[in-house]
N, CA, C and O atoms as a printed pandas DataFrame, in Angstrom:
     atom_number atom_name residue_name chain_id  residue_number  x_coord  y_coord  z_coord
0              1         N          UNK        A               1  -15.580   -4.633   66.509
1              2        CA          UNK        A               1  -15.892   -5.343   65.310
2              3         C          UNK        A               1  -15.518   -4.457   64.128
3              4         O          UNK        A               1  -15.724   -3.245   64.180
4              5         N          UNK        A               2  -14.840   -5.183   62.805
5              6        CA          UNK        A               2  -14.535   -4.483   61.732
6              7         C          UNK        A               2  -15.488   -4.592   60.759
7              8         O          UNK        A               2  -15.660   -5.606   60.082
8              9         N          UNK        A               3  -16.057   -3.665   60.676
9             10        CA          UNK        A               3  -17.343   -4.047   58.952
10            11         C          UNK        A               3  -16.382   -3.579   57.282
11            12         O          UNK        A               3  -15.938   -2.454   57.053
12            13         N          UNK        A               4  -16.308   -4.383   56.654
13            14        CA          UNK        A               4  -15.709   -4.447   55.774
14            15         C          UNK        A               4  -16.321   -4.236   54.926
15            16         O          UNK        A               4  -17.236   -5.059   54.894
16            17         N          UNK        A               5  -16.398   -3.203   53.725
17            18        CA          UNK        A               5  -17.444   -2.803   52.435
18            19         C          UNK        A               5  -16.713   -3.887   51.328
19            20         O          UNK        A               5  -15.485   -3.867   51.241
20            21         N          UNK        A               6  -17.455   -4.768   50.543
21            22        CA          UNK        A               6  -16.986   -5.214   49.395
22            23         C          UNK        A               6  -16.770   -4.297   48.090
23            24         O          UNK        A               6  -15.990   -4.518   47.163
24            25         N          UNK        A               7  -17.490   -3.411   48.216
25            26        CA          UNK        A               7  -17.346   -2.109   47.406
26            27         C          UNK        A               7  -16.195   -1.963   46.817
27            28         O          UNK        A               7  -15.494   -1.632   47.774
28            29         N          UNK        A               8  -15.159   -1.988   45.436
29            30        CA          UNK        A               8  -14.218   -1.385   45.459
30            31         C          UNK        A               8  -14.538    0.452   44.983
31            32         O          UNK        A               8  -15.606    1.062   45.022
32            33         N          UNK        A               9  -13.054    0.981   44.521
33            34        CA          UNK        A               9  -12.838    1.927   44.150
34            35         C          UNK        A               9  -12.755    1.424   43.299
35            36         O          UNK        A               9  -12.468    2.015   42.258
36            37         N          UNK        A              10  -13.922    3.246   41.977
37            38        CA          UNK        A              10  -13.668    2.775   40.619
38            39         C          UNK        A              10  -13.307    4.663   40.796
39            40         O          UNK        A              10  -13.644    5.558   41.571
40            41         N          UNK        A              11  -12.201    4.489   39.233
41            42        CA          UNK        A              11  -12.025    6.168   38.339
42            43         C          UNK        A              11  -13.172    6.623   38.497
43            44         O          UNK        A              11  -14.165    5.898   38.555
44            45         N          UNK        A              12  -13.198    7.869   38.588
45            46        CA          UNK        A              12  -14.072    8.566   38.149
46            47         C          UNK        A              12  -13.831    9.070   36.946
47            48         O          UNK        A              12  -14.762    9.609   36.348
48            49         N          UNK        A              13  -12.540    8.996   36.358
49            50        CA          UNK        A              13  -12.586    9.400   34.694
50            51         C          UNK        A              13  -13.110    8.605   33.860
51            52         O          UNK        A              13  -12.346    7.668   33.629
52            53         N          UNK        A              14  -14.008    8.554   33.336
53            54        CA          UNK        A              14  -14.635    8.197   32.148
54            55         C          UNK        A              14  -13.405    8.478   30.757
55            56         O          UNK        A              14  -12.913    9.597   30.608
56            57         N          UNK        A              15  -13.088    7.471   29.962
57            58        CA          UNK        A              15  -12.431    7.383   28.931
58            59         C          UNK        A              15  -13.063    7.414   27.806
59            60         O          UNK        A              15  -13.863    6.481   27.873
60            61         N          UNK        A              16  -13.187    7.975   26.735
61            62        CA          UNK        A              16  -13.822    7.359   25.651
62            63         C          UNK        A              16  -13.536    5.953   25.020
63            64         O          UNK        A              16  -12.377    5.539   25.042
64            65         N          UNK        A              17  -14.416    5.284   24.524
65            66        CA          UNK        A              17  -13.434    3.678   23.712
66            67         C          UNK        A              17  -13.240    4.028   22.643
67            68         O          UNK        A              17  -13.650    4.855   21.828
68            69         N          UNK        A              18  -12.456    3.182   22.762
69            70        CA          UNK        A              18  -10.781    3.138   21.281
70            71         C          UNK        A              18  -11.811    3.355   19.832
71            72         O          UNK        A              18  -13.040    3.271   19.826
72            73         N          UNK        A              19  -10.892    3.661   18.611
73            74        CA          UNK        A              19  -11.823    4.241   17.640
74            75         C          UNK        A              19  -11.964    2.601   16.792
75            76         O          UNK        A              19  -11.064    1.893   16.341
76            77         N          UNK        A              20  -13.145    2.428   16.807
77            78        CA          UNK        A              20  -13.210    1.300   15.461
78            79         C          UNK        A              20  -12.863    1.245   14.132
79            80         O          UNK        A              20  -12.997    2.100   13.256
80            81         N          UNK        A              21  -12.455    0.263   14.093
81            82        CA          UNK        A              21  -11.774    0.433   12.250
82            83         C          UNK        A              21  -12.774   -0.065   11.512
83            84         O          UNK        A              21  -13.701   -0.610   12.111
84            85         N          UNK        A              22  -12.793    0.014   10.127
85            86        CA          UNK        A              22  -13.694    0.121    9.682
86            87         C          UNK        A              22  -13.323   -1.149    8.863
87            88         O          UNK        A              22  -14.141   -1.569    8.045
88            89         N          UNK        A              23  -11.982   -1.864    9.061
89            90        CA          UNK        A              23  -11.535   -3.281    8.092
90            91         C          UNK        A              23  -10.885   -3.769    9.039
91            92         O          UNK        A              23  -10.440   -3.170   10.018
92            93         N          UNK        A              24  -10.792   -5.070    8.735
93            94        CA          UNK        A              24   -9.253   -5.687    9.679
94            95         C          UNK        A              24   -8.478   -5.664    9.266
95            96         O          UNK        A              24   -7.380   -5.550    9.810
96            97         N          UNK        A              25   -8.797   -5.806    7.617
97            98        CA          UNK        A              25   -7.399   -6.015    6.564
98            99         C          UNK        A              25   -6.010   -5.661    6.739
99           100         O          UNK        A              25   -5.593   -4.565    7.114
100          101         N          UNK        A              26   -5.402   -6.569    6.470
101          102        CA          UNK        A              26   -3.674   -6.049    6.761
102          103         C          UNK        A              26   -3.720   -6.110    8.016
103          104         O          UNK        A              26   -2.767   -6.818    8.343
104          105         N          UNK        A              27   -4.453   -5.674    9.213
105          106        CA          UNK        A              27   -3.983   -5.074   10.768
106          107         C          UNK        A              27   -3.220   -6.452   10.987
107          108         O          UNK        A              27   -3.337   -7.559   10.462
108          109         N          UNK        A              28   -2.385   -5.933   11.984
109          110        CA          UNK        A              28   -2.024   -6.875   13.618
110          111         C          UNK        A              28   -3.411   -7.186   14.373
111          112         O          UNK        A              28   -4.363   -6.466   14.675
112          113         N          UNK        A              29   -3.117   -8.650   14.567
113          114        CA          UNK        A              29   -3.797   -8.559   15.426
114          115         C          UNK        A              29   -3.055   -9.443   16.666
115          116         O          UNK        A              29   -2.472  -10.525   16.602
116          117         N          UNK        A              30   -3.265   -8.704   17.623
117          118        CA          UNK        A              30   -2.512   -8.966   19.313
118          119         C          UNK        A              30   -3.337  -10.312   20.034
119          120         O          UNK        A              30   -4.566  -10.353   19.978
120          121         N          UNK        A              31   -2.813  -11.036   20.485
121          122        CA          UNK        A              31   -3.518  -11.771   21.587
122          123         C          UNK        A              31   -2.841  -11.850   22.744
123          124         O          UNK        A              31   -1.711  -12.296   22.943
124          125         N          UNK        A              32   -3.851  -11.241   23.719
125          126        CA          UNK        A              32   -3.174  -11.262   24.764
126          127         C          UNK        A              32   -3.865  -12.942   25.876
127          128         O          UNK        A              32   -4.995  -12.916   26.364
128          129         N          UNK        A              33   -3.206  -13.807   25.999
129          130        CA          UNK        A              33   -3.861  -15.236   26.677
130          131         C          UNK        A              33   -3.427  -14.871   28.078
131          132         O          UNK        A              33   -2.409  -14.374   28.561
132          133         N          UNK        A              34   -4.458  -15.257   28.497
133          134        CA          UNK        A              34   -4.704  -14.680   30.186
134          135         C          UNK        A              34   -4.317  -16.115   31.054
135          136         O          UNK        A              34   -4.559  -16.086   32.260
136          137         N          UNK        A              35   -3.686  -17.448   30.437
137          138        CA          UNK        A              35   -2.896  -18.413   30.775
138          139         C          UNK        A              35   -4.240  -19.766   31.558
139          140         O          UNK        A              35   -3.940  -20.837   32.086
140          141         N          UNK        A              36   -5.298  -19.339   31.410
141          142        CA          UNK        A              36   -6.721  -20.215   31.699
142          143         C          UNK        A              36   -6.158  -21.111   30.897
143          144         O          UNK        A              36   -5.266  -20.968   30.061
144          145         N          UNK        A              37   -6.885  -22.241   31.294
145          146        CA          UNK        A              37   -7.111  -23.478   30.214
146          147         C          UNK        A              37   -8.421  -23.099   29.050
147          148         O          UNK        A              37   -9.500  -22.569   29.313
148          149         N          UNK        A              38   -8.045  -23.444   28.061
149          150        CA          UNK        A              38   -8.380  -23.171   26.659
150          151         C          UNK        A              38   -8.154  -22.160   26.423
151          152         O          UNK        A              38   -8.349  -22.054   25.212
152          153         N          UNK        A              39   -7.626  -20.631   27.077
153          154        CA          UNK        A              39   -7.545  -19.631   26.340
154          155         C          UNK        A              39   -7.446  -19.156   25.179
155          156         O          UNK        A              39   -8.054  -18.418   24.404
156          157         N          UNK        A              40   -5.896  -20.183   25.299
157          158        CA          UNK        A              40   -5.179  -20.349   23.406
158          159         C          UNK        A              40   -5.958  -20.821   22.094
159          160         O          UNK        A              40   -5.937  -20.263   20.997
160          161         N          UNK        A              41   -6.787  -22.206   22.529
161          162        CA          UNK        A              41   -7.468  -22.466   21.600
162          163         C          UNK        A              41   -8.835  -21.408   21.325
163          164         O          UNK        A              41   -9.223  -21.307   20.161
164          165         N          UNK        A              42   -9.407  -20.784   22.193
165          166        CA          UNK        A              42  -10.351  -20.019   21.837
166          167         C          UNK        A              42   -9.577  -18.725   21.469
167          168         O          UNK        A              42  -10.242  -18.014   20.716
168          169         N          UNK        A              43   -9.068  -18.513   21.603
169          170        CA          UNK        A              43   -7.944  -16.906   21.109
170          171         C          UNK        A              43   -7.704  -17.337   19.864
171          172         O          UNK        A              43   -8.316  -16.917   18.881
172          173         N          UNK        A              44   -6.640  -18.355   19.825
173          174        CA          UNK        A              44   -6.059  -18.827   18.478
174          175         C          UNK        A              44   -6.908  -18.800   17.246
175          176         O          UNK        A              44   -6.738  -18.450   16.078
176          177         N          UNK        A              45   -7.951  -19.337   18.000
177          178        CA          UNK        A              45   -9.449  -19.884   16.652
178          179         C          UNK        A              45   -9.888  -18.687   16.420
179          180         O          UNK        A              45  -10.038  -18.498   15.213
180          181         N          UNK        A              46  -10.168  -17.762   17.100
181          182        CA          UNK        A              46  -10.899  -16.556   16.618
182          183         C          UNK        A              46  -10.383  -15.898   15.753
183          184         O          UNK        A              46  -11.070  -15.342   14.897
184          185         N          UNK        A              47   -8.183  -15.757   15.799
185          186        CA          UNK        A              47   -8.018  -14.993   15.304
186          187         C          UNK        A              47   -7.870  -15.580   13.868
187          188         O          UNK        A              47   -7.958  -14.808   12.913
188          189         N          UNK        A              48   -7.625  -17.060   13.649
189          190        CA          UNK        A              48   -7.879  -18.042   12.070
190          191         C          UNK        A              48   -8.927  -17.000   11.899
191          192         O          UNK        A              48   -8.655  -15.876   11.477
192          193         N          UNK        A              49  -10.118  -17.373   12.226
193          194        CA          UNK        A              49  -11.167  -16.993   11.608
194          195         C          UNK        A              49  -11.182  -15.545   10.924
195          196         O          UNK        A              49  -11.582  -15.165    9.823
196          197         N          UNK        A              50  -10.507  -14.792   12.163
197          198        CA          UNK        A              50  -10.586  -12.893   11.558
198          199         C          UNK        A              50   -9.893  -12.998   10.043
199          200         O          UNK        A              50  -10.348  -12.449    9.039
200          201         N          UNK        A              51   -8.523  -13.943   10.106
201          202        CA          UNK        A              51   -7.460  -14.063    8.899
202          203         C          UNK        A              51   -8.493  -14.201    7.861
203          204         O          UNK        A              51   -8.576  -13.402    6.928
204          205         N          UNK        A              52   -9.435  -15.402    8.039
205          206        CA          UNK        A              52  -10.021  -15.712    7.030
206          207         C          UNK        A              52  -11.168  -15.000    6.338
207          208         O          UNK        A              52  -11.300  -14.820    5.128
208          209         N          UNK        A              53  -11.822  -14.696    7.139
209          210        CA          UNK        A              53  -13.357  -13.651    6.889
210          211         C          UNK        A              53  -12.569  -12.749    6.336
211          212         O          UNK        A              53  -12.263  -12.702    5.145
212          213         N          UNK        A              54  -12.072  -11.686    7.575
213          214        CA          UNK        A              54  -11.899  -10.349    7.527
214          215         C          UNK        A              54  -10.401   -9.900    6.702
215          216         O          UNK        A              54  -10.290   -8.680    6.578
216          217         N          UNK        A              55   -9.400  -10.616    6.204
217          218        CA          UNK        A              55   -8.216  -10.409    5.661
218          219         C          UNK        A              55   -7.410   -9.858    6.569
219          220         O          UNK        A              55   -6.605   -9.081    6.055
220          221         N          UNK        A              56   -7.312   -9.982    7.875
221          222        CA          UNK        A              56   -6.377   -9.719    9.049
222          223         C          UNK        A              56   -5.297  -10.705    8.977
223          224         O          UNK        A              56   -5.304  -11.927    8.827
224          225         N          UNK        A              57   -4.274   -9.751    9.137
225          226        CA          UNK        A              57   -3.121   -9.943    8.762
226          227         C          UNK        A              57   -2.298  -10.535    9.971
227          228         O          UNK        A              57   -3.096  -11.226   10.604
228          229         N          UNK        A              58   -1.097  -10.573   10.557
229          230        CA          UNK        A              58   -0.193  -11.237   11.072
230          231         C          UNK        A              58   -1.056  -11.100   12.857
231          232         O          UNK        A              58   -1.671  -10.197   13.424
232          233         N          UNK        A              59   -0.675  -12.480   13.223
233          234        CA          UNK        A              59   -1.003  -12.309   14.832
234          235         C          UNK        A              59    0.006  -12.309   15.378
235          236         O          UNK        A              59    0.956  -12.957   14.939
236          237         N          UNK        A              60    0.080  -11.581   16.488
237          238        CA          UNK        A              60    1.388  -11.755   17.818
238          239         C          UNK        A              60    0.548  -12.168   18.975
239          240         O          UNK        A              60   -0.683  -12.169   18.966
240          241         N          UNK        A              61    1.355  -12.541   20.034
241          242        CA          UNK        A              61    0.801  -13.536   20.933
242          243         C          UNK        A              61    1.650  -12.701   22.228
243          244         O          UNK        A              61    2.591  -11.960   21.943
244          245         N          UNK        A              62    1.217  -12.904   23.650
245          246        CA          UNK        A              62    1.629  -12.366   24.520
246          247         C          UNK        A              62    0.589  -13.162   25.500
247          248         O          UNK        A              62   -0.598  -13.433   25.321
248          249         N          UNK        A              63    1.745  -13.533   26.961
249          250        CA          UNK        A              63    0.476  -14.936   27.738
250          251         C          UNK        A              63    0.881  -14.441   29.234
251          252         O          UNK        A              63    1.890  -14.545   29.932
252          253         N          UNK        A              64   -0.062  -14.007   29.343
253          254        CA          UNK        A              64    0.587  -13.716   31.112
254          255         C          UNK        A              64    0.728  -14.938   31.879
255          256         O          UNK        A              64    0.399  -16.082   31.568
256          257         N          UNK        A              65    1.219  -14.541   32.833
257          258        CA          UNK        A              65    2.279  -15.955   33.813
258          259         C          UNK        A              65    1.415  -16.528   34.530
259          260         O          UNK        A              65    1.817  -17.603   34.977
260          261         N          UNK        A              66    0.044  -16.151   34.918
261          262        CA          UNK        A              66   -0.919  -16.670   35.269
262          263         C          UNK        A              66   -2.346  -15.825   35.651
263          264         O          UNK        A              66   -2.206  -14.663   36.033
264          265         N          UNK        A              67   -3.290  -16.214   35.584
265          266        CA          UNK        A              67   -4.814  -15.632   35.241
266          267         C          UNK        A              67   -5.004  -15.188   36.214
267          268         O          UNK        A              67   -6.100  -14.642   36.085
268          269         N          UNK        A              68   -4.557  -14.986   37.471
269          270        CA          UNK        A              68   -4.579  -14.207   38.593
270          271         C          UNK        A              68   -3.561  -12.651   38.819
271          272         O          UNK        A              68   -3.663  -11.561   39.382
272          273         N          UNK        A              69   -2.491  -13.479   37.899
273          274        CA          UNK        A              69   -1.563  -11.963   37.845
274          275         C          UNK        A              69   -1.660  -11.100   36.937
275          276         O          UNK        A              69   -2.232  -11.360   35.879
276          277         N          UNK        A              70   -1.089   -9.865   37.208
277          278        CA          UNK        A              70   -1.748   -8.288   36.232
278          279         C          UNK        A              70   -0.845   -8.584   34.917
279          280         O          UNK        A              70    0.120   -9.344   34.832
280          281         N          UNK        A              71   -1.368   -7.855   34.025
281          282        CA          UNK        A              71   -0.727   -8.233   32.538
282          283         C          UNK        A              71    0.512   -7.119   32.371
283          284         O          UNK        A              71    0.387   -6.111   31.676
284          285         N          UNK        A              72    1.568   -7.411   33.017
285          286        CA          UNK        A              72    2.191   -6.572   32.614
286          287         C          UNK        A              72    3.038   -5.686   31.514
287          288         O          UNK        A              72    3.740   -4.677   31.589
288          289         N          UNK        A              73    2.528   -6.765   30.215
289          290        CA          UNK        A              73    3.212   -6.411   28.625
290          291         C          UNK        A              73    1.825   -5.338   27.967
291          292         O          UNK        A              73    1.831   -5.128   26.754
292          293         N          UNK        A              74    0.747   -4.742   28.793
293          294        CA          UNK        A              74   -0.054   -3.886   28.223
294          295         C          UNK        A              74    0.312   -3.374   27.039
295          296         O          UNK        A              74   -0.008   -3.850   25.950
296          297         N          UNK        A              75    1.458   -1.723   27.339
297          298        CA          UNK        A              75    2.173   -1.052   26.572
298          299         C          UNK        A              75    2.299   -1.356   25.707
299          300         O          UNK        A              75    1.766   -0.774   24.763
300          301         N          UNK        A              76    3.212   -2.627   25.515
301          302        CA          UNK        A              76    3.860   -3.399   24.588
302          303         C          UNK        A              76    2.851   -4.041   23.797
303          304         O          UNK        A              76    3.298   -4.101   22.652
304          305         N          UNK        A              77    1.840   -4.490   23.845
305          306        CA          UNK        A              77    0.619   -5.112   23.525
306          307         C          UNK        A              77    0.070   -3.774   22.267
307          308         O          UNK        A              77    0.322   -3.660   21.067
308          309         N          UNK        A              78   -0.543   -3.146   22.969
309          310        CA          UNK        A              78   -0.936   -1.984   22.866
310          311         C          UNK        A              78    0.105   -1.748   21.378
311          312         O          UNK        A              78   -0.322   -1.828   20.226
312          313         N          UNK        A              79    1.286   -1.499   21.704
313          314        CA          UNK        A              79    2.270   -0.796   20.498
314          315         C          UNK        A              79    2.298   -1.484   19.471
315          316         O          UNK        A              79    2.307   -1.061   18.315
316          317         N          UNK        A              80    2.318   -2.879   19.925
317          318        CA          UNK        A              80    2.329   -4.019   18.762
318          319         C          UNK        A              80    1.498   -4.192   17.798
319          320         O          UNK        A              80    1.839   -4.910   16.858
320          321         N          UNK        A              81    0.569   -3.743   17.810
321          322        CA          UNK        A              81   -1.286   -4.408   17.537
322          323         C          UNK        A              81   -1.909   -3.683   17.263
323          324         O          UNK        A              81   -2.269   -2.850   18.094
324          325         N          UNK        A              82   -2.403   -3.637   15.780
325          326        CA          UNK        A              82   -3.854   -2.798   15.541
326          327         C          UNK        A              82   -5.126   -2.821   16.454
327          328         O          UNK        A              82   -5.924   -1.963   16.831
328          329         N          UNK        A              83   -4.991   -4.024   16.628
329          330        CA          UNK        A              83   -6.311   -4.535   17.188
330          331         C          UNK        A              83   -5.806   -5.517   18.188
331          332         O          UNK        A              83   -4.659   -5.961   18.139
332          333         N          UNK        A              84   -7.046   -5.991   19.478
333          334        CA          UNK        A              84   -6.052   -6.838   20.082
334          335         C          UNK        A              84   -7.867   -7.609   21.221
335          336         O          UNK        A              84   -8.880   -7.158   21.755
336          337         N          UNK        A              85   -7.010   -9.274   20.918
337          338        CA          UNK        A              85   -7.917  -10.235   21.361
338          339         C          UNK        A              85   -7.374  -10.694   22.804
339          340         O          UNK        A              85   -6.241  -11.092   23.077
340          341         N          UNK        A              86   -8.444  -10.538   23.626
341          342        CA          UNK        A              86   -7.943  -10.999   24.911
342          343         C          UNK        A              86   -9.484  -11.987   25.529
343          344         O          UNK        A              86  -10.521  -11.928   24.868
344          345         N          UNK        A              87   -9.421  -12.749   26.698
345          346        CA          UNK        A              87  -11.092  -13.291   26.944
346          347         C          UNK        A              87  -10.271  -14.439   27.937
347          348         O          UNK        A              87   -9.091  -14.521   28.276
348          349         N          UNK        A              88  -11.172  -15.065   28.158
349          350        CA          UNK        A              88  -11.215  -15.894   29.432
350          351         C          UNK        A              88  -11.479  -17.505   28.859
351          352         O          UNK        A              88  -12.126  -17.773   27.847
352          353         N          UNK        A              89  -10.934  -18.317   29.599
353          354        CA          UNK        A              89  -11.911  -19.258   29.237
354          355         C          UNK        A              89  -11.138  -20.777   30.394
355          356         O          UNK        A              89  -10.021  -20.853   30.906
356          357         N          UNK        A              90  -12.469  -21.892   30.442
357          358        CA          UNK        A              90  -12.047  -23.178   31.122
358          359         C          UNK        A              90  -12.567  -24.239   30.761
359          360         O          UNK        A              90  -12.243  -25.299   31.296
């Protein structure tokens, strides 16, 4: 008999999180759509809203090929984007 642990492997490196800004103003802001149904509209809407409140500036968009597969435009995400909106949704 095979006993199988559901357990995965996690890092043991601890990262610090990214530094907070203290405005949105002007930034990029990234969306990365994880290709769910509604993603876009809940991504999209949030980032209206940042434009509007917060004076955040231009969005770029990036949609992976489907919500099961790994995001492979990270980097690129990452380089693009002050800031960057990603989330789930159905």
């Amino acid at each position: 008999m095979n006993v199988l642990s559901p357990l995965g492997l996690a890092p043991r490196e601890v990262r610090p999180l990214a530094r907070r800004r203290s405005s949105l103003r002007g930034l990029t802001i990234g969306i990365l759509d994880n290709s769910k149904p509604n993603a876009d509209a809940l991504l999209g809407r949030t980032a209206e809203i940042l434009a509007e409140r917060a004076g955040a500036g231009a969005v770029r968009w990036w949609r992976k090929p489907g919500s099961s597969r790994p995001a492979s435009v990270i980097d690129e995400v990452a380089r693009a984007s002050d800031v960057v909106l990603t989330g789930s949704a159905d």
